[in-house]
C-alpha positions as CSV (number, residue, x, y, z in Angstrom):
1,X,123.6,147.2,87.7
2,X,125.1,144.6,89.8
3,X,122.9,140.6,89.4
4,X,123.6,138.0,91.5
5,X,122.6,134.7,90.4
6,X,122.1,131.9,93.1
7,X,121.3,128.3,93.2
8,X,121.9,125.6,95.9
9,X,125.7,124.7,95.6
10,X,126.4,127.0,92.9
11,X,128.6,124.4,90.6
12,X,125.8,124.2,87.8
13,X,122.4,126.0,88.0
14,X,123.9,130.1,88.8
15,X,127.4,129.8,87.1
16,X,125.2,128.5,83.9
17,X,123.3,131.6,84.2
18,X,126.0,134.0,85.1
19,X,127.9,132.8,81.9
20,X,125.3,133.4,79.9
21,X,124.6,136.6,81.2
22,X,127.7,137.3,80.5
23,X,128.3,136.5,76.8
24,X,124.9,138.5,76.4
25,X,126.2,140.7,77.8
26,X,129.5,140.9,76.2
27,X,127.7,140.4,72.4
28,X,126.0,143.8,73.2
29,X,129.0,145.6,74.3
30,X,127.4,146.3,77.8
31,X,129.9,144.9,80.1
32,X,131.1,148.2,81.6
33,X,127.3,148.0,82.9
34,X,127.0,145.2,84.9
35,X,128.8,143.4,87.8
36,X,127.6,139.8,88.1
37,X,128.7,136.3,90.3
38,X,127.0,133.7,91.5
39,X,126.5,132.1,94.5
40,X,124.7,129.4,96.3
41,X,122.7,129.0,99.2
42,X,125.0,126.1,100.5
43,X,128.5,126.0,101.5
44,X,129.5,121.9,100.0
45,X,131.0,122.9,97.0
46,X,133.4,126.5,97.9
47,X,136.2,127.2,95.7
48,X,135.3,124.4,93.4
49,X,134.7,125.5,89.4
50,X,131.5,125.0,87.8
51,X,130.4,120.7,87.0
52,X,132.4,119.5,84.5
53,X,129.2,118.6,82.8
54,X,127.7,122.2,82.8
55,X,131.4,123.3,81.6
56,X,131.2,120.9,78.8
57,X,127.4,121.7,77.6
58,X,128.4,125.9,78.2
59,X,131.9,125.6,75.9
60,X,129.7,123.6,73.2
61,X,127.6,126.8,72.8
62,X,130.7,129.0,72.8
63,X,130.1,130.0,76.5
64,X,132.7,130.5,79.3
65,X,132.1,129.6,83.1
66,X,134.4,131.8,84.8
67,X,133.2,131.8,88.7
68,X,134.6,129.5,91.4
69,X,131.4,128.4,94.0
70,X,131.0,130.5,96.6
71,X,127.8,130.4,99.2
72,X,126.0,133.8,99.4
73,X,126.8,136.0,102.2
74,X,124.4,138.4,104.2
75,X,126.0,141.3,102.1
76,X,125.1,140.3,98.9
77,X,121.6,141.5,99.6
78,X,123.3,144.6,99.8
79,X,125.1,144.9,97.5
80,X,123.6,143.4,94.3
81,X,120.1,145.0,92.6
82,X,119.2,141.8,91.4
């Protein structure tokens, strides 16, 4: 199952939610499942990591960020299910 979560500039809202995707999905042993990024629907903040903020409230809960920003591309539709 490949997900693809997306938000506008994809520095706090999508790498949030792909990290926690991800340490689900890591806690249930399901990674060999599931491809996932994150994207956004603007182009401002490419190759930057997540917001420091967001970093700092996802490593209190024991949660990485791992994603750099990236705006979504016309073959994303393609290739992700979700």
């Amino acid at each position: 199952m490949n997900i693809l979560f997306v938000c506008l500039g994809n520095i706090c809202r999508s790498p949030a939610a792909e990290g926690v995707f991800l340490h689900l999905i890591k806690q249930r042993e399901l990674t060999d499942q599931f491809l996932v990024d994150s994207a956004g629907t603007g182009g401002w903040h490419v190759g930057n990591p997540a917001d420091r903020r967001m970093q700092a409230a996802a490593r209190r809960r024991g949660i990485h960020l791992p994603s750099r920003a990236r705006q979504i591309e016309l073959g994303d539709l393609e290739s992700f299910d979700y």
